[in-house]
C-alpha positions as CSV (number, residue, x, y, z in Angstrom):
1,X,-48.7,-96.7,98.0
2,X,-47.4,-95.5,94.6
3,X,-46.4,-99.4,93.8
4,X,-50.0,-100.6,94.5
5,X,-51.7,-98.1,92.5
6,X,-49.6,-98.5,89.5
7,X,-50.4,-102.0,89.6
8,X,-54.3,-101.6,89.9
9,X,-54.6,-98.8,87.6
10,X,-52.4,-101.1,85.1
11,X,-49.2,-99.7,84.3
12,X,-46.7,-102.1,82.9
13,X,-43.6,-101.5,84.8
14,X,-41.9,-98.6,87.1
15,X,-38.0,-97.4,87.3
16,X,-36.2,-98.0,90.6
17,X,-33.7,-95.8,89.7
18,X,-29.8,-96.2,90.9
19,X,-27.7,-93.8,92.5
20,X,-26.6,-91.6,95.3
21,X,-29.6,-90.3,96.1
22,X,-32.0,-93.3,95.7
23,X,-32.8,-96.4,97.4
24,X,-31.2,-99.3,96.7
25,X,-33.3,-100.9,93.7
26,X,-32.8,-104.3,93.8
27,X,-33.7,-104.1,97.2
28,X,-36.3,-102.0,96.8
29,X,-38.1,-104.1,94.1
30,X,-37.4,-107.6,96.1
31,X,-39.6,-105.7,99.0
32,X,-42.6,-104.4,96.5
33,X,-43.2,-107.5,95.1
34,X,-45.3,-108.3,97.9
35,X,-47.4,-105.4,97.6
36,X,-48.2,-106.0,93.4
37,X,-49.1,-108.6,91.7
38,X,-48.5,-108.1,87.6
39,X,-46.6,-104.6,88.1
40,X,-42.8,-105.1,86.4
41,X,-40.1,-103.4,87.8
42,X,-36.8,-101.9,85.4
43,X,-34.1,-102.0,88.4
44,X,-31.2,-100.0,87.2
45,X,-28.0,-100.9,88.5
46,X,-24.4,-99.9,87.1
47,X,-21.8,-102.4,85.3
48,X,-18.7,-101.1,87.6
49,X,-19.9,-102.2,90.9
50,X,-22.0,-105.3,90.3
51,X,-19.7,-108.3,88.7
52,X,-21.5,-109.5,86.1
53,X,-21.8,-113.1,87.1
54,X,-23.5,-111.9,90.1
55,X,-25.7,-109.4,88.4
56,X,-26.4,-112.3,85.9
57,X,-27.6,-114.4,88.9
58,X,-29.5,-111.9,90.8
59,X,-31.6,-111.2,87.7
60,X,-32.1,-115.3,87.1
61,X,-33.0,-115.3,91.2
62,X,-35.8,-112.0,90.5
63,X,-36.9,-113.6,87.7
64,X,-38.0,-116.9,89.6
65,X,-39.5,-115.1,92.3
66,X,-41.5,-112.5,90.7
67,X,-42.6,-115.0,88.0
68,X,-41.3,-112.8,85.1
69,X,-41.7,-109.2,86.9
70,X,-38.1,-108.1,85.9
71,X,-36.7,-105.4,83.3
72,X,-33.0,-104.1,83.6
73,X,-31.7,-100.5,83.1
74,X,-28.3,-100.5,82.6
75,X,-26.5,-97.3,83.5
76,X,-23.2,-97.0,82.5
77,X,-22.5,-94.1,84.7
78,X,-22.9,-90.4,85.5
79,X,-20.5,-87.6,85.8
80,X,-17.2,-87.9,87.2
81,X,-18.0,-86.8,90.7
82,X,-20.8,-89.4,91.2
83,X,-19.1,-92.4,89.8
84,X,-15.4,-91.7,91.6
85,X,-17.9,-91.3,95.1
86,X,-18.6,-95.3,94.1
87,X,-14.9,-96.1,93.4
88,X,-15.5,-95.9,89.7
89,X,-12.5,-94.1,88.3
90,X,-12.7,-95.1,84.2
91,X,-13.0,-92.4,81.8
92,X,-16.1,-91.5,80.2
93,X,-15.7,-93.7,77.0
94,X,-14.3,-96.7,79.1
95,X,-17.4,-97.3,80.8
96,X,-19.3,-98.0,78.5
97,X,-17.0,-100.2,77.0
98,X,-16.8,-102.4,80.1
99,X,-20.8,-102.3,79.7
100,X,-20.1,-103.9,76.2
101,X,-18.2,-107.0,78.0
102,X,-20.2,-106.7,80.8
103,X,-23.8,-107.4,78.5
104,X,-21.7,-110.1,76.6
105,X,-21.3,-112.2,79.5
106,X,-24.3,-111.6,81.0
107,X,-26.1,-112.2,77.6
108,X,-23.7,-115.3,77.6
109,X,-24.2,-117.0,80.9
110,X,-28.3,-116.8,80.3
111,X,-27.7,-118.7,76.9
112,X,-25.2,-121.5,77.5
113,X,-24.2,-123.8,80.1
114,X,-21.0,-121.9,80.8
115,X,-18.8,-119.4,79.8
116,X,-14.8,-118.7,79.9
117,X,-14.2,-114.8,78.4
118,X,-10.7,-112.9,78.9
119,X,-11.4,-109.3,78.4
120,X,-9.7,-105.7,79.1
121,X,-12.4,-105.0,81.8
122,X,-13.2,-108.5,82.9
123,X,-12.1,-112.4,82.6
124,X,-14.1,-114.7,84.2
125,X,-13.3,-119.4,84.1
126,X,-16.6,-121.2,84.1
127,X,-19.2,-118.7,84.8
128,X,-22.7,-120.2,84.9
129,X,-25.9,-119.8,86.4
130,X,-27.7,-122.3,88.2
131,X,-30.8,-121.8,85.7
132,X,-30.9,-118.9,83.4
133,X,-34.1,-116.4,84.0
134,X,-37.2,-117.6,82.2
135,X,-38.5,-114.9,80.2
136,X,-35.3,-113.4,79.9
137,X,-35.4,-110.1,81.3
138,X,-35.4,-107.0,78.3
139,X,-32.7,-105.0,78.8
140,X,-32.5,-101.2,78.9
141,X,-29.7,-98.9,78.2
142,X,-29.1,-95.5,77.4
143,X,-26.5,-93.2,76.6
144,X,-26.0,-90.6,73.2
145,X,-22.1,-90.8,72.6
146,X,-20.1,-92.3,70.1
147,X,-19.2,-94.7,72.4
148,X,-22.5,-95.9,73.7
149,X,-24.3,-96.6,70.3
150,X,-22.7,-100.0,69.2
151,X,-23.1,-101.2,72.8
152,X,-26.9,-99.9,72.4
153,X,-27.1,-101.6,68.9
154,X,-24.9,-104.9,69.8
155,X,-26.8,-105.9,73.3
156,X,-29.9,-104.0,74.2
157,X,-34.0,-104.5,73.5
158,X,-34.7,-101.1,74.1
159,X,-32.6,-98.0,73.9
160,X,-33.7,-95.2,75.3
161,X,-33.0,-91.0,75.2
162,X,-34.1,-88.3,77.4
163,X,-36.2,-85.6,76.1
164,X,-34.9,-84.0,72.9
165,X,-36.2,-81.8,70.5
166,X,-38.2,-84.3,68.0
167,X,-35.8,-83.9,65.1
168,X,-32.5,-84.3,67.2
169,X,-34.2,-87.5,69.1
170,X,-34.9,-88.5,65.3
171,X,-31.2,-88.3,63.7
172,X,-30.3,-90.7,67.3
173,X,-32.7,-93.2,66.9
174,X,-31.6,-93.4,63.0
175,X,-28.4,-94.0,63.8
176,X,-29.0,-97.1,66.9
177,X,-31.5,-98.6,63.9
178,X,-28.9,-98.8,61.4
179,X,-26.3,-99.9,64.0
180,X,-28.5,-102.5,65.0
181,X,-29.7,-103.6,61.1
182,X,-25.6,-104.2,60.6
183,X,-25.2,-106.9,63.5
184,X,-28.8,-108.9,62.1
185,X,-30.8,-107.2,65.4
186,X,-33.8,-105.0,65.7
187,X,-33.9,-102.4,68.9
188,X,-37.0,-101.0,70.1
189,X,-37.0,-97.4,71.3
190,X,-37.9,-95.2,74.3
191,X,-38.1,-91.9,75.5
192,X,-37.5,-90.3,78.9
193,X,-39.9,-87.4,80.2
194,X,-40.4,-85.1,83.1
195,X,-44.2,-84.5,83.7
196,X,-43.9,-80.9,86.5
197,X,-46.8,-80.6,88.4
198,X,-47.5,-77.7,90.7
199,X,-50.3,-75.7,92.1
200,X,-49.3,-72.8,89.2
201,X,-47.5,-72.2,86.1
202,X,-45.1,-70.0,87.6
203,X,-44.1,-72.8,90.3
204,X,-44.1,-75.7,87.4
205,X,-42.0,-73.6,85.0
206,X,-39.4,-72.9,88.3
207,X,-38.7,-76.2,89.0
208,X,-37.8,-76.9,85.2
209,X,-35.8,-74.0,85.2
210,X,-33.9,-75.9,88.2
211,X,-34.0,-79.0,86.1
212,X,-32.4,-77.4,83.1
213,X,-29.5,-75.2,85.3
């Protein structure tokens, strides 16, 4: 229901987010398509558990089939707990640079016939695609650390940060721009918001006091 009303009131895409608590997204997408018709949906998925030769096909498959419907939302992890629950036992800063050779070969196998890449996270010998998506899905990526801004300025289209104070949100962006200016690329930017809505102000503000604790 919330799938078909996005799509006739005309909102661009929705998140199927990724994660213990959610459905599966790609699978989750695959079944909505059937219910929308222009509605785009940004399935998140993590680097760690999806080889990125598969991943790299999977998004070439959605592509086809949805005629263009797919955005990507890579998520390079969450806290420890979650991540070690999927087998994922790299250290904060690791992850996200496996998501750096991760978006290279993925980038990679969607430009050129085939691809051999030695890394420290992954080596793959002739990876290809049978066709490489057409549009090529915009990726999405987030993440505020030292760590996460090159990959954000080296491989994303849109880099995105959760609710800040404006000036904070500001000095970020700054930074992803000018990381991005230095490798020749331009990033667009986005912004991730909680609209609370309950039957009074004292039950709205109680749930964002749960959020923020």
């Amino acid at each position: 229901e919330v799938a078909r009303a996005a799509d006739h009131l005309g909102f661009e895409g929705v998140l199927t987010p990724t994660g213990t608590w959610c459905e599966d997204a790609w699978l989750t997408s695959a079944a909505l398509l059937e219910q929308t018709e222009r509605l785009k949906f940004l399935v998140a998925f993590r680097p760690g558990l999806v080889p990125p030769t598969l991943a790299a096909q999977q998004a070439a498959t959605f592509q086809r089939f949805s005629e263009g419907r797919l955005l990507l939302n890579i998520v390079s992890g969450g806290d420890d707990v979650e991540q070690r629950r999927f087998g994922d036992w790299l250290s904060h800063d690791e992850r996200y640079a496996r998501t750096g050779e991760f978006l290279h070969i993925v980038n990679s196998l969607w430009r050129q016939d085939s691809l051999d890449f030695e890394g420290k996270y992954y080596t793959v010998a002739d990876a290809r695609v049978s066709a490489p998506p057409d549009p090529l899905p915009q990726i999405y990526f987030g993440g505020s650390s030292a760590a996460a801004l090159p990959v954000a300025a080296q491989y994303v289209d849109v880099y995105l940060t959760w609710g800040e104070p404006p000036q904070a949100a500001a000095a970020k962006i700054e930074k992803v721009r000018k990381l991005a200016e230095e490798r020749g690329r331009n990033v667009r930017f986005g912004i991730r918001l909680h609209t609370i809505s309950r039957d009074t102000s004292a039950a709205a503000w109680a749930v964002a006091d749960e959020l923020l604790a």
